[in-house]
N, C-alpha and C positions, 0 to 999 in steps of 0.2 A: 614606408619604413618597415624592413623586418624584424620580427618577433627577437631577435639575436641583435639587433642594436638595441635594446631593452636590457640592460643590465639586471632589472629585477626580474623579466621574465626569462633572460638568458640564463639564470639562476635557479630558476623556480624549476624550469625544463631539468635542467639540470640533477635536478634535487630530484624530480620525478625518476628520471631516466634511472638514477644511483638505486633507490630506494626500489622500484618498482619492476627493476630491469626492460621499463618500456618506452622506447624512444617517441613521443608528441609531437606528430608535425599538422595534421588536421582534425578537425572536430568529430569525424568519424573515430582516428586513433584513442582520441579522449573518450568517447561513449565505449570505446572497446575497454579501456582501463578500468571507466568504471563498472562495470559488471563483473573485470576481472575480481574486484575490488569487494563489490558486493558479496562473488560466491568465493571469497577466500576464505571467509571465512574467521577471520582474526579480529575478533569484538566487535561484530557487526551482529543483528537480531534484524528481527521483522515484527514492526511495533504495528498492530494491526489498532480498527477506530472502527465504532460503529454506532451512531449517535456519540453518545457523551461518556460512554465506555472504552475502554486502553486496554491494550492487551499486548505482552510483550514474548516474544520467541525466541531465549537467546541463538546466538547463532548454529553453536554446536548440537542444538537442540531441533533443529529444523529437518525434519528428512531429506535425505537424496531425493525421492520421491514426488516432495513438493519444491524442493528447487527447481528441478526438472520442469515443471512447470510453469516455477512463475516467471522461467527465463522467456517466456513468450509475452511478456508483461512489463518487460525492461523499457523503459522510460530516460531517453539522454538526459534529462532535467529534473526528475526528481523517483529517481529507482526505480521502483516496481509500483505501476502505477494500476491499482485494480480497486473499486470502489462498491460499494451498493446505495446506489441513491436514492436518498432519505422519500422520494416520492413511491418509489416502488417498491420499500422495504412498508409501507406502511397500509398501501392499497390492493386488495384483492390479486393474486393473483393474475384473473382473467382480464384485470385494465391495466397489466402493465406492460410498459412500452420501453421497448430493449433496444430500439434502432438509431437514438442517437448515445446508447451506457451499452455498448458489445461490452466493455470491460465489466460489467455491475456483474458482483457474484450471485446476485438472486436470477439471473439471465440463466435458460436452460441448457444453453450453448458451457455454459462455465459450472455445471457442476460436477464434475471430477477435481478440477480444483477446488471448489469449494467444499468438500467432501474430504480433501488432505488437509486443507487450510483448516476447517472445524475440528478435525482427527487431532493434528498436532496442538489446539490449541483446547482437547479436552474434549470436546464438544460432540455433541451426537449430530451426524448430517442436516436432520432436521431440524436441529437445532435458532429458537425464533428470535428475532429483538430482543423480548424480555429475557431469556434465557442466557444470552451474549450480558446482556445490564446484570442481570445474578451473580453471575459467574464471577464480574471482571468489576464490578461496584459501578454502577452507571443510575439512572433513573431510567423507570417501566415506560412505555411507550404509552400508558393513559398517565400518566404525571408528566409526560413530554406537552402528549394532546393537552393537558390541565394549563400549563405555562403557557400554551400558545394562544390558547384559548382569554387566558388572564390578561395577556394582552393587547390582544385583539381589541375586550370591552376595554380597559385602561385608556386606547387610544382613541375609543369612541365618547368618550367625555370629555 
């Protein structure tokens, strides 16, 4: 059965096509959409997370600069997918392990992004964990370690 014997998705297409001037015929054309979507620009932001800290960019606020970038980041399934994982953000430089997080912005391959991404969001490049948690109202990374810790012994009785 085609997508066009689907009344609701014959619609829905439809709807897309009117609204967005772009015809949907495979899931490639959809991940082309949304990006278009993403860098349109029209009340979209770049809600950035780092631990338990939110940080928000609205969209007019984001440089050419770093879109340009994080177009190499675009994710069919959930936007612009680039992370720092909580292992490597927490342990020595020298023990961290980049080869299964190429995306992780603490990776030295990603710091010109992370460098525009800190820039727009206030931040000095060097900018650490605790400093991102100041900033943007999060808890310090020894009140992280404190909670993990608290529960650790909790599940040892």
């Amino acid at each position: 059965m085609s997508a066009t014997n689907i009344p609701e998705l014959s619609h829905l297409l439809s709807e897309v096509e009117r609204t967005y001037g772009r015809r949907i015929a495979t899931s490639t054309d959809f991940e082309a959409l949304s990006v278009m979507i993403f860098f349109s620009r029209d009340g979209y932001g770049l809600y950035v997370e780092w631990g338990f800290s939110q940080a928000y960019v609205a969209s007019e606020d984001i440089p050419d600069s770093l879109l340009d970038l994080l177009s190499d980041y675009i994710s069919a399934h959930s936007g612009v997918s680039i992370s720092i994982d909580p292992q490597n953000a927490i342990i020595n430089e020298s023990y961290r392990n980049y080869t299964e997080h190429k995306y992780d912005l603490l990776n030295p391959e990603n710091r010109v992004l992370k460098n525009e991404l800190f820039s727009a969001l206030g931040l000095p490049a060097d900018a650490t964990f605790d400093d991102f948690a100041k900033k943007f109202g999060g808890p310090s990374l020894a009140t992280l370690c404190e909670w993990i810790n608290g529960q650790k012994k909790d599940k040892k009785k």
